[in-house]
N, C-alpha and C positions, 0 to 999 in steps of 0.2 A: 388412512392406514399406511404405515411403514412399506412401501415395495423390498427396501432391503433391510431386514431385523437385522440385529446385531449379533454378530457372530465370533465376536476377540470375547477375552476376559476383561475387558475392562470396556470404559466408556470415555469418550472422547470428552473432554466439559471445555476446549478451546485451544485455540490458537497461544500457546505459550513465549515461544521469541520467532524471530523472522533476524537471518544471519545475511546479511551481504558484505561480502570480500572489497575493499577500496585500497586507492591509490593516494588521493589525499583527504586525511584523516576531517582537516581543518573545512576544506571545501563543503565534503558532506555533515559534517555536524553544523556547518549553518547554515546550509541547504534545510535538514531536517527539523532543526531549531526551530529558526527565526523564518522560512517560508513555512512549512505545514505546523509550526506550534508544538512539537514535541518536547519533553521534557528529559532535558540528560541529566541522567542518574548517577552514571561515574565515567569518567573516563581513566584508564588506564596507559598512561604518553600517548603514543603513536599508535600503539598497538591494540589497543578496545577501546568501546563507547556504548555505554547501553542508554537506550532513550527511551524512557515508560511513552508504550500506545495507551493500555487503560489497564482498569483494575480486571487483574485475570478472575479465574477460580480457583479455588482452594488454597488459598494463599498467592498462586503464581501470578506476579505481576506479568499483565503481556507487553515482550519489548520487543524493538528494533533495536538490533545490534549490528554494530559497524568492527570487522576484524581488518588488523593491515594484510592486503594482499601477501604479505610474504609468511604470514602467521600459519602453521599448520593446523589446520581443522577441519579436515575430511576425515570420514569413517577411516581410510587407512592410513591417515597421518602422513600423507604425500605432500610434497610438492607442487604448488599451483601452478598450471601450465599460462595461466591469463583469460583474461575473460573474451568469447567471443560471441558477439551477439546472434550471430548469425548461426551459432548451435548449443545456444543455451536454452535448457528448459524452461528458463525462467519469464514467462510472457510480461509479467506485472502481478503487483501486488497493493493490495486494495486495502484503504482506511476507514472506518465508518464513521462520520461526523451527521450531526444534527442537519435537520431542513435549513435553519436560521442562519447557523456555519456553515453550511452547503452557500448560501446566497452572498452572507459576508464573504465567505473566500473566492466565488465568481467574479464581484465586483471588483477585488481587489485584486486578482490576477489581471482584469482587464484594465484596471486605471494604473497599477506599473506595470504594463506589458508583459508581463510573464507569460511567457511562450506556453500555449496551452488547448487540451482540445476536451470538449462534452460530450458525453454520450446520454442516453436518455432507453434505457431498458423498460420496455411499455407491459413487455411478459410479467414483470413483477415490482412494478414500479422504483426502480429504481433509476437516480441521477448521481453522473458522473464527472468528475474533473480529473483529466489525466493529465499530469505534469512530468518532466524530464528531468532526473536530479543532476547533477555534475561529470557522474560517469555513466551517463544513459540506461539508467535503468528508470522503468516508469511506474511513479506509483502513481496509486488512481486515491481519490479522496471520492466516497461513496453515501449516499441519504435514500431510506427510504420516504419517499414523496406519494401518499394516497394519491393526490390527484393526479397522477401520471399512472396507477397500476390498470391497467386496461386489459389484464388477461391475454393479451394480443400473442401471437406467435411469433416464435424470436426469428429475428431476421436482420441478420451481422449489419446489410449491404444497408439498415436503416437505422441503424443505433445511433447514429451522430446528428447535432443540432437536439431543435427542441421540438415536439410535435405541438406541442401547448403555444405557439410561439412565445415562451416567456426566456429571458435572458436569462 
């Protein structure tokens, strides 16, 4: 049963685009390319880059968009002050990739060294690869994995490594 029914006019059917602000264009679109596998859609010079994550709903492809830092695109069309990590909402944001591509992209993070850390969410079976793009912000690459959902109680201070010991 729903704890919270739905209360808008409308229904949420997904995640549509995911916008981050960059300094260089070129760094992160092959960061997001050529390490996590994204597909660019178009780029716009310096100044846009949309990278299909997957097929949305209702027509909406879901993307990652890349805006030049200098580009105005806040609700009130200001001015970016720069990004500071240290009071940004933005904790990380997470990709959902298959079990099989969960394992292919473990292996290969560790055989080129790609600076990288696991988590392992036992509350609901999920496994995590959290990486650092260019201008520090982290996405995480995410699978749901049966054999890890153990019901367990979530507990921050235990989310990292593997409880299964598996690699």
């Amino acid at each position: 049963m729903n704890a919270h029914p739905r209360k808008g006019p409308f229904t949420v059917l997904g995640l549509g685009e995911l916008v981050l602000r960059v300094a260089d264009m070129d760094a992160m679109l092959d960061f997001y390319t050529n390490t996590l596998g994204l597909e660019l859609l178009r780029r716009f010079g310096d100044e846009v880059a949309f990278m299909k994550i997957a097929e949305g709903a209702a027509g909406q492809v879901q993307t990652l968009t890349l805006f030049n830092q200098r580009k105005l695109s806040n609700f009130d069309n200001s001015e970016w002050p720069g990004w500071d990590p240290a009071r940004s909402s933005l904790h990380h944001f997470a990709l959902t990739i298959s079990v099989p591509d969960y394992e292919a992209m473990q292996a290969y993070v560790t055989e080129h060294e790609v600076p990288h850390n696991i988590a392992v969410h036992t509350w609901i079976g999920w496994r995590s690869i959290f990486l650092r793009d260019p201008e520090g912000n982290t996405a995480e690459l995410v699978c749901y994995d049966p054999r890890y959902d153990a019901h367990a109680e979530y507990d921050y201070g235990k989310l990292h490594g593997d409880p299964l010991g598996r690699r």
